[in-house]
Structures are given as C-alpha cells and as structure tokens.
C-alpha positions as CSV (number, residue, x, y, z in Angstrom):
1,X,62.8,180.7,7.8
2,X,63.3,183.5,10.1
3,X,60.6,186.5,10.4
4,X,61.1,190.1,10.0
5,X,58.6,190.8,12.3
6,X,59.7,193.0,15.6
7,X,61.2,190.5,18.1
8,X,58.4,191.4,20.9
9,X,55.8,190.1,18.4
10,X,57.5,186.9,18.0
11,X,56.3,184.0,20.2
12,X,59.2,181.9,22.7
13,X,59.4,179.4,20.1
14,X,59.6,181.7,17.1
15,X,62.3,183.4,18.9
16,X,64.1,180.0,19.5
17,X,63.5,178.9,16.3
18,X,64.5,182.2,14.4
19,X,68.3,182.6,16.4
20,X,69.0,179.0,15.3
21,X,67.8,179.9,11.6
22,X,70.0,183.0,11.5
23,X,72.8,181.7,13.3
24,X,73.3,178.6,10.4
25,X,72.4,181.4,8.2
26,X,75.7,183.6,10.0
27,X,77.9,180.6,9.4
28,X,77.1,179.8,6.3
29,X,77.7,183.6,5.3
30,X,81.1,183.8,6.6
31,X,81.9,180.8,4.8
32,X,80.8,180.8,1.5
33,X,80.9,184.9,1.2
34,X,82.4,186.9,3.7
35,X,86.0,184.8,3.6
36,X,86.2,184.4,0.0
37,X,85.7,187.9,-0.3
38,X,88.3,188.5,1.9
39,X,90.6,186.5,0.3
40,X,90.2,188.0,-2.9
41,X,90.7,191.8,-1.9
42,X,94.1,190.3,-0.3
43,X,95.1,188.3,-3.5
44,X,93.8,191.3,-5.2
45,X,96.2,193.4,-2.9
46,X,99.1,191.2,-3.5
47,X,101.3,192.5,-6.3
48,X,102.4,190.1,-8.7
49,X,106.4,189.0,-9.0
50,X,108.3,191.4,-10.9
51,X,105.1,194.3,-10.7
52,X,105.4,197.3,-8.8
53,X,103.1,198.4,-6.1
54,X,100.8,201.0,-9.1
55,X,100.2,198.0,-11.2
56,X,96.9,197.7,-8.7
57,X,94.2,199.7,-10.1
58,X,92.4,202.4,-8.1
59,X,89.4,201.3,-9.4
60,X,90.0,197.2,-8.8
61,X,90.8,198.2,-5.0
62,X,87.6,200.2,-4.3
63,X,85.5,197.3,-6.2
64,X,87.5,194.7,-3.7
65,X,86.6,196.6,-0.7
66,X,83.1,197.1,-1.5
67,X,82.4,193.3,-2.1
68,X,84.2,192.8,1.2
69,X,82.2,195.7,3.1
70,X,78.9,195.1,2.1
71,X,79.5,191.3,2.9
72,X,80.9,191.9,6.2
73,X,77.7,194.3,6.6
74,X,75.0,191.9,6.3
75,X,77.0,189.4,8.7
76,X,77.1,192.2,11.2
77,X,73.3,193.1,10.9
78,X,72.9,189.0,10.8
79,X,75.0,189.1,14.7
80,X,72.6,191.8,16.1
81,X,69.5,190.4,15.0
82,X,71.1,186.8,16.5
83,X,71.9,188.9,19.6
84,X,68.9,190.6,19.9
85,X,66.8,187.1,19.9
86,X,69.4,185.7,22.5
87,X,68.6,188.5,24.9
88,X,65.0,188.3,24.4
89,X,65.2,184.5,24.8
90,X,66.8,184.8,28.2
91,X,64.4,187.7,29.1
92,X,61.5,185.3,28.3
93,X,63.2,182.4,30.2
94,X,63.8,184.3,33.2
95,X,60.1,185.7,33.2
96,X,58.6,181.8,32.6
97,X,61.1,180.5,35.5
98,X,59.9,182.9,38.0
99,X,56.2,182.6,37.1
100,X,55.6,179.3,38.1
101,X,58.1,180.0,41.3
C-alpha cells in the first residue's frame, strides 16, 4: 500500500515500492474508471436515430463530464505522485552510485 507521507521521508525501498503500487493502481484506474467514463459521456453525447441534437439534457451532459473530470483528476494526481517517486528514485540512485565511487 503506498504512503502519504512526503516523498523525502520515504526510505529507497518505500520509494520503489510505492511507484510500483501507484502505477498498478494508475492502470487499473484508467481501466476500470477513467475509460468507461469516457465512454459513457460519448454514448451519452451520441443522439439517438430519429432525435435531434436538444433531446440531450443540460443537466445529463454536465453530470457526464463531471464523472469524466473528477476521474481523469485522480489519474492525473495518481501520474505526479508516480512521477515524483521516479525522480526521487533516480536522485537516490545517482547519490548511492557515486558514494561508493
């Protein structure tokens, strides 16, 4: 399970072990919420044969795009915690190689 603490806190391996959580946790996000979302608000966009284009309620398009948003919101925050680890790892890795060099 990956820790809310600040990154500098975290030890090398809690780093390591922390990206790899919350990059299983990015894919399975994308998969199971952030594209099914997505589909929806375009199925939802889609009119239907023989509707016009003001059968779509106001209302049903912001809910749509709200799901979607918020979704694709928490997979973004998900990439820059990922990110910041990555950057940190290398940091760390680069510090470790040239210590014992």
């Amino acid at each position: 399970m990956a820790t809310d603490r600040p990154i500098h806190q975290l030890t090398f391996r809690e780093k390591i072990r922390d990206g790899a959580h919350l990059a299983r946790e990015l894919v399975e996000h994308v998969e199971l919420s952030l594209l099914p979302r997505l589909a929806q608000l375009e199925s939802g966009l889609t009119p239907r044969p023989g509707h016009g284009d003001d059968d779509i309620a106001d209302v049903t398009v912001r809910n749509l795009v709200a799901s979607a948003l918020e979704s694709e919101q928490y997979a973004t925050a998900l990439d820059a915690r990922i990110e910041a680890l990555g950057q940190a790892i290398v940091q760390e890795s680069q510090r470790i190689l040239n210590a014992k060099g």
